[in-house]
N, CA, C and O atoms as CSV, one atom per row, in Angstrom:
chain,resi,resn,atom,element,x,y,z
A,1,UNK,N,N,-10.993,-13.902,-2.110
A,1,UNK,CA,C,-10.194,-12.705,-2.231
A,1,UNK,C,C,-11.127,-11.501,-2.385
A,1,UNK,O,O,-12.138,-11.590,-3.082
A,2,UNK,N,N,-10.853,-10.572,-1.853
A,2,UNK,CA,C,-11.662,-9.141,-2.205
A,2,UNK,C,C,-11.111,-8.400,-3.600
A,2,UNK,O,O,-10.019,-8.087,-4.074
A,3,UNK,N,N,-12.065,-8.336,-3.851
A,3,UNK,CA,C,-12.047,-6.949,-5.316
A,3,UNK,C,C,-12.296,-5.899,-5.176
A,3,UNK,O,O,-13.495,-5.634,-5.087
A,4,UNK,N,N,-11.456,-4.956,-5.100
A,4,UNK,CA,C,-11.303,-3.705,-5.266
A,4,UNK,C,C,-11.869,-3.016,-6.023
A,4,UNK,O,O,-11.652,-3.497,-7.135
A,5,UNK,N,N,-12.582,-2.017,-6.127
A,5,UNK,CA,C,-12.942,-1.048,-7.217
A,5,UNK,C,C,-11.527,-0.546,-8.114
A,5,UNK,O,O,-10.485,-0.302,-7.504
A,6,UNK,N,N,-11.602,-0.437,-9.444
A,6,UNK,CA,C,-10.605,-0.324,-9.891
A,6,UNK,C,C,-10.367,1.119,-9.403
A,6,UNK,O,O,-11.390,1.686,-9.019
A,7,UNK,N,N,-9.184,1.849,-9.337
A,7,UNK,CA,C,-8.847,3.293,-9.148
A,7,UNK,C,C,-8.905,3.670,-10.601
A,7,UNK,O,O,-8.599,2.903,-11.514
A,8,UNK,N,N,-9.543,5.575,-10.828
A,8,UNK,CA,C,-9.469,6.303,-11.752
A,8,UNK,C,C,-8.354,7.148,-11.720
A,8,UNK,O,O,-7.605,7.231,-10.746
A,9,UNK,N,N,-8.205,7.876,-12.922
A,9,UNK,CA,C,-7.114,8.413,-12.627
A,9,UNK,C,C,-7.599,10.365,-13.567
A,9,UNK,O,O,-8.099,10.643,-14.657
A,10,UNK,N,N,-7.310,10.856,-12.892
A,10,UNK,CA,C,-7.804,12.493,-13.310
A,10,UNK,C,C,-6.687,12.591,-14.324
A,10,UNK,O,O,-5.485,12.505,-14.072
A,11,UNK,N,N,-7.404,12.837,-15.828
A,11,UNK,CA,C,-5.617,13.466,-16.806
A,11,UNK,C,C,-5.773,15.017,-16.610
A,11,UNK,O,O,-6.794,15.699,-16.532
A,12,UNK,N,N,-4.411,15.373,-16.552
A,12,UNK,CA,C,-4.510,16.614,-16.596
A,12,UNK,C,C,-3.212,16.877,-17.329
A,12,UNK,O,O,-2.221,16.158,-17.458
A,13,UNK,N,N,-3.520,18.303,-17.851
A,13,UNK,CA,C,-2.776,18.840,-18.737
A,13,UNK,C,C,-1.221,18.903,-17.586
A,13,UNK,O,O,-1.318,18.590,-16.399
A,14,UNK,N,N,0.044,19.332,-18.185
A,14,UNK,CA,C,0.982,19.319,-16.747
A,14,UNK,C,C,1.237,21.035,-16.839
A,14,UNK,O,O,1.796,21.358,-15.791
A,15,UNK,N,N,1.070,21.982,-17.534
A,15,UNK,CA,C,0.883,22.952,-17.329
A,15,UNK,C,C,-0.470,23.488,-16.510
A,15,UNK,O,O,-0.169,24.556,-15.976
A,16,UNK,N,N,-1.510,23.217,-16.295
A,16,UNK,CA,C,-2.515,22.967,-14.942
A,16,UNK,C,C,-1.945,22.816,-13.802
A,16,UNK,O,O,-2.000,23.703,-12.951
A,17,UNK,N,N,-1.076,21.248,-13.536
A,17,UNK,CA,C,-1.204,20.864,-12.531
A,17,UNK,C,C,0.061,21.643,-11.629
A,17,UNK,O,O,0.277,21.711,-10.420
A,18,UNK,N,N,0.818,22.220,-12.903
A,18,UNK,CA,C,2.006,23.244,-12.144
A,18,UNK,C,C,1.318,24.374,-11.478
A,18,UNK,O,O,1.342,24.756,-10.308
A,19,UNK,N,N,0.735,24.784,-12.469
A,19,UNK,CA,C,-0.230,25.990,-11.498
A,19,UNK,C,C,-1.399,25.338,-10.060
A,19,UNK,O,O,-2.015,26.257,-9.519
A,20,UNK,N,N,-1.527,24.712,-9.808
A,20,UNK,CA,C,-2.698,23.659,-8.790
A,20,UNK,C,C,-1.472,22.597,-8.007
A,20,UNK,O,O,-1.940,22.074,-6.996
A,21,UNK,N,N,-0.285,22.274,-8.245
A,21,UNK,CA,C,0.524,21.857,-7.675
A,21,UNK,C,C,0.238,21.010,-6.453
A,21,UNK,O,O,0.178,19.783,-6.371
A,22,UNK,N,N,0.000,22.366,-5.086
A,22,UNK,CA,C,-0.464,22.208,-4.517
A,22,UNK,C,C,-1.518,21.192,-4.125
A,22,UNK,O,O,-1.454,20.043,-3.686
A,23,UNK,N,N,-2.568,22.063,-4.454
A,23,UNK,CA,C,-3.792,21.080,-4.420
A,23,UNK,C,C,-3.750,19.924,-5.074
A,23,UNK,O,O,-4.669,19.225,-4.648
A,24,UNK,N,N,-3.012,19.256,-6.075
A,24,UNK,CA,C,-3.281,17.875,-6.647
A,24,UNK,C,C,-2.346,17.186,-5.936
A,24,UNK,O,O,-2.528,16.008,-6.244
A,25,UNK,N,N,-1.438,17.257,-5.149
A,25,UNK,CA,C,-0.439,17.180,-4.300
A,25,UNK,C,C,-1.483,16.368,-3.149
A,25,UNK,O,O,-1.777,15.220,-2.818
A,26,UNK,N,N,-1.869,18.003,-2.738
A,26,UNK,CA,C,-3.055,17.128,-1.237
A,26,UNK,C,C,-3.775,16.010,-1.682
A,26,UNK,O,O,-3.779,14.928,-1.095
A,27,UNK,N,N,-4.553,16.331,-3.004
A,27,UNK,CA,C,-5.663,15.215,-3.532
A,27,UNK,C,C,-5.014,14.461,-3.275
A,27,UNK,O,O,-5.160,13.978,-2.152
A,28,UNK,N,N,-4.169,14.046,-3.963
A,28,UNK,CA,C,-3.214,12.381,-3.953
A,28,UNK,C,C,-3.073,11.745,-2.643
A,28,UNK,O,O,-3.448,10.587,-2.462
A,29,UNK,N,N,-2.528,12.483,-1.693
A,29,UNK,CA,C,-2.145,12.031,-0.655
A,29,UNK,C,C,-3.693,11.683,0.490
A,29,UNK,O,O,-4.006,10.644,1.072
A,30,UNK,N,N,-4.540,13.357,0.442
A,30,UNK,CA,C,-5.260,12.844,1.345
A,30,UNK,C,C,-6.750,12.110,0.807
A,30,UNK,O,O,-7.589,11.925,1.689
A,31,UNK,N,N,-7.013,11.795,-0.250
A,31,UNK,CA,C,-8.066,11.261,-1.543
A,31,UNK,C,C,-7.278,10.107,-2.044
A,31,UNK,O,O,-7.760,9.431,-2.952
A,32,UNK,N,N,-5.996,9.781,-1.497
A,32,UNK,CA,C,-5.726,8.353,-2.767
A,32,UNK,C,C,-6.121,8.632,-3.994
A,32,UNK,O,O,-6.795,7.733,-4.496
A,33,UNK,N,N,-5.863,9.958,-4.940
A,33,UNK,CA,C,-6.426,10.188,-5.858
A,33,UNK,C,C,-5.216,9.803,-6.931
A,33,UNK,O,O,-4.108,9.670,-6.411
A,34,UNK,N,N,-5.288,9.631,-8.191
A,34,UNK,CA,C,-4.562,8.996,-8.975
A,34,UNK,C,C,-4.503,10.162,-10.072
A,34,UNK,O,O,-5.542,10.367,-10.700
A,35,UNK,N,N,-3.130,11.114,-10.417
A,35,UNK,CA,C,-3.316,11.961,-11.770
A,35,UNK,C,C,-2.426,11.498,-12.713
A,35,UNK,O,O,-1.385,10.863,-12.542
A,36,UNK,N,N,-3.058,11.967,-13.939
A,36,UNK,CA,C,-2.074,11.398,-15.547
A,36,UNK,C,C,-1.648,13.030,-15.546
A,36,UNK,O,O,-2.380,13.982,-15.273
A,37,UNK,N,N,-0.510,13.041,-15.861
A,37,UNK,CA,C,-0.058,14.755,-16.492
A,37,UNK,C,C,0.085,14.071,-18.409
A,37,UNK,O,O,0.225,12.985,-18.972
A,38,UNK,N,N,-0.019,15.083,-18.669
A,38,UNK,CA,C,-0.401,15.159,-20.231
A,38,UNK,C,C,0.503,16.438,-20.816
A,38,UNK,O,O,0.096,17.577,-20.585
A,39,UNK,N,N,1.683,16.246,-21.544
A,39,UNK,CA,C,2.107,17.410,-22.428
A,39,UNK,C,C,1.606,17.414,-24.165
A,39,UNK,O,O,2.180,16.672,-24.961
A,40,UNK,N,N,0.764,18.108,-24.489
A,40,UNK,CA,C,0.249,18.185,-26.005
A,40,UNK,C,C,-0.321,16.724,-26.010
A,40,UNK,O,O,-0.155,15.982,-26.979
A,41,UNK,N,N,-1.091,16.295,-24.731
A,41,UNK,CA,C,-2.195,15.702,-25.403
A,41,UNK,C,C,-1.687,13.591,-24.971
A,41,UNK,O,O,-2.384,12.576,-24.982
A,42,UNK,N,N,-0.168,13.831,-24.656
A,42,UNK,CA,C,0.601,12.806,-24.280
A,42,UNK,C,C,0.903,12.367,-22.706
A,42,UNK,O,O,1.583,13.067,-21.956
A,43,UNK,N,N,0.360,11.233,-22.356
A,43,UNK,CA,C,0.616,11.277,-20.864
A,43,UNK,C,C,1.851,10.922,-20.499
A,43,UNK,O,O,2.273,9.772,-20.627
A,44,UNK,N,N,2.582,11.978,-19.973
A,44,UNK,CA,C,4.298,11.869,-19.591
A,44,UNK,C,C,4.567,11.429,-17.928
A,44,UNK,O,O,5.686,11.103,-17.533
A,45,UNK,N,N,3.626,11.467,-17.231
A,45,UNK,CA,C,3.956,11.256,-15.676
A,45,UNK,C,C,2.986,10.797,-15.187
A,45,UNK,O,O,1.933,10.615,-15.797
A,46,UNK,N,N,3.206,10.510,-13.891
A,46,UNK,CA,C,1.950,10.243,-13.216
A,46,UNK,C,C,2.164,10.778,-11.650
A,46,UNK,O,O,3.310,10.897,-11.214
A,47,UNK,N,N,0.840,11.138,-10.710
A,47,UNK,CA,C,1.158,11.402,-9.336
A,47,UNK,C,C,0.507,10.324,-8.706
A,47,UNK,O,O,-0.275,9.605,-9.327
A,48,UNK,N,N,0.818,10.134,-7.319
A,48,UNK,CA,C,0.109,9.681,-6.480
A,48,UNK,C,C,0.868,9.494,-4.864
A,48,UNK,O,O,2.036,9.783,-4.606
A,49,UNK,N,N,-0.036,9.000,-4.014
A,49,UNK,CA,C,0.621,9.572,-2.677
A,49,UNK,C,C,1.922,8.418,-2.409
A,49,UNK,O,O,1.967,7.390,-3.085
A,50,UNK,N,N,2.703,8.648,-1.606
A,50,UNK,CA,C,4.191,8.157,-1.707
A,50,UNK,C,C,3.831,6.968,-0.845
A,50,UNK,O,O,4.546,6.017,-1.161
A,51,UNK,N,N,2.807,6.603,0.335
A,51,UNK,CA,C,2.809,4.952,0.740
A,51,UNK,C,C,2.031,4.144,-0.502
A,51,UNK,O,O,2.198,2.932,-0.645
A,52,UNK,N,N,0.989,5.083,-1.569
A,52,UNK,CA,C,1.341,3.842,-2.234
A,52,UNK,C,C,2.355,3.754,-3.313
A,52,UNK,O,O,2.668,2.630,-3.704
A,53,UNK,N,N,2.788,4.574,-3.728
A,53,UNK,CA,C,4.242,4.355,-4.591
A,53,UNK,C,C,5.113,3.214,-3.814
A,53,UNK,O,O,5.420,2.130,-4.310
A,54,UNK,N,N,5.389,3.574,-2.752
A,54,UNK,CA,C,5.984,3.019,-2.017
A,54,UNK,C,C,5.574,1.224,-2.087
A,54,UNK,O,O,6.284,0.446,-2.724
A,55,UNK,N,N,4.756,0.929,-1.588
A,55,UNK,CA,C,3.890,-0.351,-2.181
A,55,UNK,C,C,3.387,-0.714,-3.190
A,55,UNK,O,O,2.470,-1.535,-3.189
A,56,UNK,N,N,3.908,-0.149,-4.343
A,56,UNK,CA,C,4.120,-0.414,-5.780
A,56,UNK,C,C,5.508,-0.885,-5.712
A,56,UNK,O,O,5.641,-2.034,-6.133
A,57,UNK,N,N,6.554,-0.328,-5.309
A,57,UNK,CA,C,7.387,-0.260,-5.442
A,57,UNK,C,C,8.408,-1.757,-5.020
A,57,UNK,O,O,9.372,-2.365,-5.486
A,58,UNK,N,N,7.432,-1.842,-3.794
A,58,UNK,CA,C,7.559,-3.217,-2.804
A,58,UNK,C,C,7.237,-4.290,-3.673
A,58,UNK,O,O,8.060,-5.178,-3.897
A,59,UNK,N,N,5.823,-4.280,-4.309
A,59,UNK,CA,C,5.419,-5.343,-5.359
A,59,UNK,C,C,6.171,-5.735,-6.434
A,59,UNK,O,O,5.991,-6.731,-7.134
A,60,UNK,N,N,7.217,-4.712,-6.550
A,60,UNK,CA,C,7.493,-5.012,-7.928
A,60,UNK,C,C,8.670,-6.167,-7.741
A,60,UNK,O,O,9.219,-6.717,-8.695
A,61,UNK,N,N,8.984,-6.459,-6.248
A,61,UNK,CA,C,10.094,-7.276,-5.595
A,61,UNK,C,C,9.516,-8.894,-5.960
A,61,UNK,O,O,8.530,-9.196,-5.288
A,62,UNK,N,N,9.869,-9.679,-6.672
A,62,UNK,CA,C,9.522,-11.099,-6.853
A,62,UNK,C,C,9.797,-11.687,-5.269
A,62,UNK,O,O,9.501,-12.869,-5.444
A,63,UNK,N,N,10.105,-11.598,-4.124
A,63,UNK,CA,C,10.547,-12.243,-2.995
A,63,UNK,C,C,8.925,-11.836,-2.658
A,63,UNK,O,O,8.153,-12.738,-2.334
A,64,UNK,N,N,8.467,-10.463,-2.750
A,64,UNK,CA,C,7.295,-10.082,-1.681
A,64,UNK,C,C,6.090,-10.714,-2.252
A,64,UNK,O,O,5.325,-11.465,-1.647
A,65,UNK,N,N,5.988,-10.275,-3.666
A,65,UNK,CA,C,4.883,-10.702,-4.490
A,65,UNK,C,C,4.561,-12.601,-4.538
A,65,UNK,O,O,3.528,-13.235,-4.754
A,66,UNK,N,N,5.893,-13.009,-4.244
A,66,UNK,CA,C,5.636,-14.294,-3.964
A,66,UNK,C,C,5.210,-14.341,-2.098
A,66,UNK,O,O,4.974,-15.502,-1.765
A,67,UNK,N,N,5.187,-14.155,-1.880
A,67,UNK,CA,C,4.720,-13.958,-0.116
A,67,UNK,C,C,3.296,-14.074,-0.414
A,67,UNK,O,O,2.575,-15.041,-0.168
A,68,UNK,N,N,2.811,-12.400,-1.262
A,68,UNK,CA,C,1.291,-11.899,-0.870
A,68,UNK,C,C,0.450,-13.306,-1.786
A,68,UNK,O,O,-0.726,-13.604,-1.576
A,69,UNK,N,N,1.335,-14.016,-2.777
A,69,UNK,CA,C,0.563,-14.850,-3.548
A,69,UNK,C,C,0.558,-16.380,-2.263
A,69,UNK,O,O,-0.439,-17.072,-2.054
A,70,UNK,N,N,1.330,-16.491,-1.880
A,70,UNK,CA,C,1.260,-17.572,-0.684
A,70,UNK,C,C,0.306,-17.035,0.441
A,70,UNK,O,O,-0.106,-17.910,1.202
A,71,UNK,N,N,-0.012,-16.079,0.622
A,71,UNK,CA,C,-0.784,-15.758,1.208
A,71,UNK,C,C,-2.282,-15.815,1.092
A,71,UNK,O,O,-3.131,-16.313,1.831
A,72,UNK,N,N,-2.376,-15.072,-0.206
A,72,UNK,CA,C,-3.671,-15.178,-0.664
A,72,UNK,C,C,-4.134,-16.859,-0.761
A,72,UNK,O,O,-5.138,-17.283,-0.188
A,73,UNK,N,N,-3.271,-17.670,-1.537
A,73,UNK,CA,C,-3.454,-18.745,-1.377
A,73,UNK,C,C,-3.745,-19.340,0.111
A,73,UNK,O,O,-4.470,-20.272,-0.236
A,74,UNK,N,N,-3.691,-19.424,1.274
A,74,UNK,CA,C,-3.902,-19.120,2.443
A,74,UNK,C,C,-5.239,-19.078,2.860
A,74,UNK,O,O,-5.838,-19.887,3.568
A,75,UNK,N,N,-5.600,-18.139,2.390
A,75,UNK,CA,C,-6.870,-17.332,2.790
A,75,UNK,C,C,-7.933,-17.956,2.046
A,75,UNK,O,O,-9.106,-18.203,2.325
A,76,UNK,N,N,-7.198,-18.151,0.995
A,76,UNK,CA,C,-8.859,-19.203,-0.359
A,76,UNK,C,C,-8.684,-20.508,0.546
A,76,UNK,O,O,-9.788,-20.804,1.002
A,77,UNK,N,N,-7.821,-21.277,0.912
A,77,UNK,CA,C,-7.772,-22.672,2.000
A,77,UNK,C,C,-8.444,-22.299,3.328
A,77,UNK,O,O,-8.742,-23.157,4.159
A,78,UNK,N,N,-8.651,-21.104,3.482
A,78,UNK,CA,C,-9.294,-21.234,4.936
A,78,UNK,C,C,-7.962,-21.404,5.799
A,78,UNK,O,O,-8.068,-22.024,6.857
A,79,UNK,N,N,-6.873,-20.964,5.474
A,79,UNK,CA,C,-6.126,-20.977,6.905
A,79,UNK,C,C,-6.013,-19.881,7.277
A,79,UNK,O,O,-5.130,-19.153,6.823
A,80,UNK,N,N,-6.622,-19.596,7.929
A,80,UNK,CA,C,-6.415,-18.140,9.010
A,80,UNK,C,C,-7.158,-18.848,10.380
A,80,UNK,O,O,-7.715,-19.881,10.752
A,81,UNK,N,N,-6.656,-17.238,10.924
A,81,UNK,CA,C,-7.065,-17.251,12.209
A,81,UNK,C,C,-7.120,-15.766,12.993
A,81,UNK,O,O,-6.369,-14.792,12.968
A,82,UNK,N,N,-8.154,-16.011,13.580
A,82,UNK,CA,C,-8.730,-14.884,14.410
A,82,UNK,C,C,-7.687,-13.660,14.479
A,82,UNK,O,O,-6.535,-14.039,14.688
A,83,UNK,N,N,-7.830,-12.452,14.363
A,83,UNK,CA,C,-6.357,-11.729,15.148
A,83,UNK,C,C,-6.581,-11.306,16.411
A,83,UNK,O,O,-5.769,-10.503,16.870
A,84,UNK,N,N,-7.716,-11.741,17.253
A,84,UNK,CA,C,-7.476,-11.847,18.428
A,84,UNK,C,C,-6.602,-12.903,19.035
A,84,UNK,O,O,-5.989,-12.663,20.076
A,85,UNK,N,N,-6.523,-13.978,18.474
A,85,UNK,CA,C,-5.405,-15.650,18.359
A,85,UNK,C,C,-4.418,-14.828,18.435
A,85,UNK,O,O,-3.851,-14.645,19.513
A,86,UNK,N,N,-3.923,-13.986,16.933
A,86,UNK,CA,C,-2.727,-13.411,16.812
A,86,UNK,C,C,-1.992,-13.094,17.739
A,86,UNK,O,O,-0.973,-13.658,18.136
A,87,UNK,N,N,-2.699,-11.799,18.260
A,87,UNK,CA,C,-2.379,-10.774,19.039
A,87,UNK,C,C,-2.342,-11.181,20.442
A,87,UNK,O,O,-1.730,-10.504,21.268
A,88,UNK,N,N,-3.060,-12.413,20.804
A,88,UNK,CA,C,-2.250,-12.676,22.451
A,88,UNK,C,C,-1.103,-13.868,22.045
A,88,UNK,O,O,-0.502,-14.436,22.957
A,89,UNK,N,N,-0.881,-14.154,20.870
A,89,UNK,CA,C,0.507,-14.981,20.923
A,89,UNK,C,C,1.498,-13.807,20.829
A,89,UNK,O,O,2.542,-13.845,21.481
A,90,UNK,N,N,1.253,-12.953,20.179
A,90,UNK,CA,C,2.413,-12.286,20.323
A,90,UNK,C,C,2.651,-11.192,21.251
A,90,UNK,O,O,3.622,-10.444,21.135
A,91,UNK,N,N,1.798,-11.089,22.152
A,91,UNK,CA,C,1.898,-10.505,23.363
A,91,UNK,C,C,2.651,-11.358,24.814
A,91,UNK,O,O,3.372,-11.026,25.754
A,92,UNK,N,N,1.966,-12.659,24.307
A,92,UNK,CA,C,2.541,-14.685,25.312
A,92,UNK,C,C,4.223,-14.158,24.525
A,92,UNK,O,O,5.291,-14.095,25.132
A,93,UNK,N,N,4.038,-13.905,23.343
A,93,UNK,CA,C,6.314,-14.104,23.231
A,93,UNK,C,C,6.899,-13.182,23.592
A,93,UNK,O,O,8.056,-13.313,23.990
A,94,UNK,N,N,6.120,-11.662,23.556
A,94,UNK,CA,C,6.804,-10.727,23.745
A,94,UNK,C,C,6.835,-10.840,25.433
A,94,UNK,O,O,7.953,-10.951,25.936
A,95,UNK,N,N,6.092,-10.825,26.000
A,95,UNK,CA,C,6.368,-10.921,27.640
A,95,UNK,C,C,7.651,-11.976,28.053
A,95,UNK,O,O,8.605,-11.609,28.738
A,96,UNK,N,N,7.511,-13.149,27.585
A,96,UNK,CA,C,8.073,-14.366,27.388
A,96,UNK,C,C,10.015,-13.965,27.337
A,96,UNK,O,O,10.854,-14.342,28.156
A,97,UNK,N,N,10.177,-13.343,26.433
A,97,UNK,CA,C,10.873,-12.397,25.663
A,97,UNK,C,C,12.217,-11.568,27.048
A,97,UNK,O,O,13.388,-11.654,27.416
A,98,UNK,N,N,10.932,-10.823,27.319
A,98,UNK,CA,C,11.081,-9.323,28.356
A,98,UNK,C,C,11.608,-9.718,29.890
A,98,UNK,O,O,12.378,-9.038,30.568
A,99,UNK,N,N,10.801,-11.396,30.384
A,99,UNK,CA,C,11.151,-12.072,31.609
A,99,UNK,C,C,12.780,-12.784,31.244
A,99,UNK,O,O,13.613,-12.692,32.146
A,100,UNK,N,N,13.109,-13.331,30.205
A,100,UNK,CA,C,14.056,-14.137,30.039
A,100,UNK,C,C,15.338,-13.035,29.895
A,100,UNK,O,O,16.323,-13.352,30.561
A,101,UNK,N,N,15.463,-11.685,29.050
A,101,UNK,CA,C,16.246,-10.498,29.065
A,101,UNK,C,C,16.225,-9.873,30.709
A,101,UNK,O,O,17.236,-9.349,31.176
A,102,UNK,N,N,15.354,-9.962,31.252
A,102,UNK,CA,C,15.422,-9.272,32.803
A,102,UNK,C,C,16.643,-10.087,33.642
A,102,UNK,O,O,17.640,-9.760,34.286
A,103,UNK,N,N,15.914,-11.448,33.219
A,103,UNK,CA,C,16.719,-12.657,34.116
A,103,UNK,C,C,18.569,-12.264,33.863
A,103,UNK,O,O,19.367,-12.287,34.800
A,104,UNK,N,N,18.873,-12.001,32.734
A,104,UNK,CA,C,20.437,-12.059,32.591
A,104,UNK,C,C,21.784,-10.488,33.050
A,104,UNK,O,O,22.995,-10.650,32.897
């Protein structure tokens, strides 16, 4: 399995980040940057860009998280395969597919 560098996360006061809005806005999205907002010292929120919220959001689904864990399991067995393999099987079904819809 690969290890990730853990992500940091910038605290910032949330009276700052109202004024910088903007810009911590872009950070997030185009930096994958991670912010804590802080009122008196308390971290009340958090930002970050919306595909990965979004894939937080996905994880938090027991159907998917059991997938990526069958998966990973997968990958420590050595079952994979090339995605050049992949990608002409599913080019062989999709044609496959496209001749049999023409036919009717």
């Amino acid at each position: 399995m690969i290890k990730l560098k853990r992500p940091t996360a910038t605290r910032l006061p949330i009276t700052e980040a109202r004024i910088n809005l903007g810009q911590v806005v872009k950070r997030a999205h185009l930096n994958r940057e991670y912010f804590i907002l802080e009122k008196d010292g308390i971290p009340v929120a958090g930002i970050m860009s919306a595909d990965e919220m979004e894939d937080y959001l996905e994880m938090r689904d027991p159907a998917i998280r059991a997938q990526v864990k069958k998966s990973n399991g997968d990958i420590a067995a050595g079952r994979t395969r090339p995605a050049d393999d992949l990608l002409a099987e599913l080019r062989a079904t999709s044609a496959a597919r496209k001749k049999r819809s023409a036919r009717r």
